[in-house]
N, C-alpha and C positions, 0 to 999 in steps of 0.2 A: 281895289281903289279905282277911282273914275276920276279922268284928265280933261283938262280943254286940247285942244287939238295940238296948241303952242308947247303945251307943256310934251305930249309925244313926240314933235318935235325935238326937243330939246335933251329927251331921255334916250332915244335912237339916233341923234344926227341924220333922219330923212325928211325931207322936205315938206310940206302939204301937201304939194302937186301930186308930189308922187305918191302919200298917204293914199288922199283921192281916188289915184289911178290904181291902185291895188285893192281899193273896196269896189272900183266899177268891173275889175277884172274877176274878181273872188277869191282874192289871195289874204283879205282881211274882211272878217263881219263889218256887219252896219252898223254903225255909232249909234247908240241911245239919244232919244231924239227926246229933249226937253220941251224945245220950239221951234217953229219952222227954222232958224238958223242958229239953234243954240246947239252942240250937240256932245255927246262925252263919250269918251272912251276909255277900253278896261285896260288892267294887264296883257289879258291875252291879244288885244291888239301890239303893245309892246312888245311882248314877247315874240310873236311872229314875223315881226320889223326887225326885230334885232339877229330872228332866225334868214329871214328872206337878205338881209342886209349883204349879211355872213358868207350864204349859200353863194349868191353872186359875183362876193370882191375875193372872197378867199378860195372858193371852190371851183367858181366858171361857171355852175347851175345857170339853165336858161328860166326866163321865167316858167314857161310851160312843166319843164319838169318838180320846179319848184309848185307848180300849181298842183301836181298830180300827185307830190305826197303831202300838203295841207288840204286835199280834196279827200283825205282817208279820216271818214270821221272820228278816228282812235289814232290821235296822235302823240301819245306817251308812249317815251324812251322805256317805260318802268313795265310796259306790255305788248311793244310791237316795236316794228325797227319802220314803221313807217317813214320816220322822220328822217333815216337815211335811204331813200328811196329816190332821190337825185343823184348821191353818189354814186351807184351801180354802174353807172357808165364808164365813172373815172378809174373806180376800181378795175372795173373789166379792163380797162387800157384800149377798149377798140372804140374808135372813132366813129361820131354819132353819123356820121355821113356814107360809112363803108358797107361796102357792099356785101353780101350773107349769102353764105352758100349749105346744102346739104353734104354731107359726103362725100358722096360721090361726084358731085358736081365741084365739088373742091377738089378733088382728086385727079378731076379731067382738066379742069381751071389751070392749076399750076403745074400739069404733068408730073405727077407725085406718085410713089408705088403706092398703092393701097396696105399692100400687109405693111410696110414700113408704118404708115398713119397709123390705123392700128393697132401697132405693137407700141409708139410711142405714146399714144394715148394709156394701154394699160400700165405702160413704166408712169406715169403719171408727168413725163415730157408737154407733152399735148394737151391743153386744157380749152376747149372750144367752152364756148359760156352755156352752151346747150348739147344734147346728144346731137342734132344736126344743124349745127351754127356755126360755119368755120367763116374766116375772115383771111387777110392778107395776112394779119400779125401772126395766123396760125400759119402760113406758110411758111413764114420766115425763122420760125422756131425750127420747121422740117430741112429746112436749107439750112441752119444751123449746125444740125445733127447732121447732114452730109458733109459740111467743108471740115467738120473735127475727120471725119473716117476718112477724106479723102485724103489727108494729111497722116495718115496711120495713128491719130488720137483718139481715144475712147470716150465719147464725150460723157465720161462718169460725171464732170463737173454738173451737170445741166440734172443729172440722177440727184446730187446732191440736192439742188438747187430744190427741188420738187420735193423731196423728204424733206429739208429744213419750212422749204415754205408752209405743206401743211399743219406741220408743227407749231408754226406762227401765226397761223390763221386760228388755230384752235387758242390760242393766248389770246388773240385781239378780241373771240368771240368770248371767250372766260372775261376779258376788261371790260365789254360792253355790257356784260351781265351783272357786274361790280358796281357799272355809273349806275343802271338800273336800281339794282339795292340801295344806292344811296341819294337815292331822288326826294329831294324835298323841292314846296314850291318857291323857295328861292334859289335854289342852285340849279335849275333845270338849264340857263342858261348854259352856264361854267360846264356843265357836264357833258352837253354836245359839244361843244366846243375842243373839250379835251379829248375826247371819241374823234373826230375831224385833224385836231392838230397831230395827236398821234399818229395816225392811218399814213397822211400828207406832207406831214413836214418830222416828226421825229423819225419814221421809221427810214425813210433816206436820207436822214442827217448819220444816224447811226449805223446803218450798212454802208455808208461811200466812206465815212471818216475813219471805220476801223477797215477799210480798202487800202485808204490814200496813208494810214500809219504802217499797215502791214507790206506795200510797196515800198513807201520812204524807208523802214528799216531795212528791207533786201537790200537796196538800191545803197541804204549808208555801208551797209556789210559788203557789198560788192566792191565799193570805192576803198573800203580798208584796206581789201582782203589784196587789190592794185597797189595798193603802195607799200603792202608789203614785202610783197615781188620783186616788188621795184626798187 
């Protein structure tokens, strides 16, 4: 279908100005041009308003990174993950501003054993986003793994952690291949969306709350188990 400008407006909640300012940037094609000031626009203008809308009030995307996966001319969930291609950052958890080191140079950085980095990288502790891309957040995993040993605890928890997580990575990639199979051109919307809400908001709704029940009940058993005593 093809809109007046008002009507995109009205279907996205963004502005004109801002319409405008994302065709002069290239984060939306050019409007069909009836007459010098007549002009229309399609769905896929909509739909990338609604994506760009999204990417920025829910995720924190900058525009640029948002430019650089609408700049992939194959932007279907249904044969690339192009279209999460701003989240990469969020996921990784490292900060667009931090600093990158090699190996080695991470290793002399934070004065770190080597064979420790290493061995916690094979246990799958250590996850640099690249074979030589370490950050602060990887240090701070490393100084993790030393305050459990210097306390005489085995930091098996953190072993867990890394077996359950791949586990759950292989689920969210099976989910994103499920939104995939079930792409038509009206749900494309709803379907990132739900690939996003999942990732962002259910999956630490769902690990802090069965946290904060699994403490609350020690914590009520502990208080029993006192005035039992007592």
């Amino acid at each position: 279908m093809e809109y007046k400008i008002s009507e995109v407006v009205a279907k996205t909640g963004v502005p004109k100005s801002t319409i405008l300012y994302y065709i002069k940037e290239g984060l939306l094609p050019e409007a069909r041009k009836l007459k010098p000031n007549v002009h229309r626009y399609n769905d896929e203008h909509v739909e990338r308003l609604r994506y760009i809308r999204y990417m920025k009030e829910e995720v924190g995307s900058s525009i640029e990174q948002i430019k650089a996966a609408l700049g992939n001319p194959n932007r279907s969930l249904s044969s690339s993950l192009s279209m999460i291609e701003p989240l990469m950052n969020t996921l990784s958890r490292v900060p667009a501003d931090a600093e990158h080191y090699t190996e080695a140079e991470f290793v002399e950085a934070f004065e770190l054993d080597a064979a420790v980095v290493r061995r916690l990288m094979e246990t799958g502790i250590l996850l640099p986003t690249g074979e030589a891309d370490f950050t602060h957040k990887d240090a701070a995993i490393v100084n993790l793994v030393a305050a459990f040993e210097s306390v005489g605890v085995a930091p098996d928890i953190l072993k867990a952690y890394a077996e359950h997580a791949r586990g759950l990575a292989v689920l969210e990639r099976q989910m994103q291949q499920s939104l995939c199979n079930a792409r038509t051109d009206d749900n494309f919307s709803t379907l990132w969306k739900i690939l996003f809400e999942t990732l962002f908001a259910a999956k630490p709704y769902l690990f802090d709350r069965n946290t904060y029940k699994v403490f609350v009940s020690a914590l009520k058993a502990e208080l029993n188990a006192d005035e039992t005593r007592s």
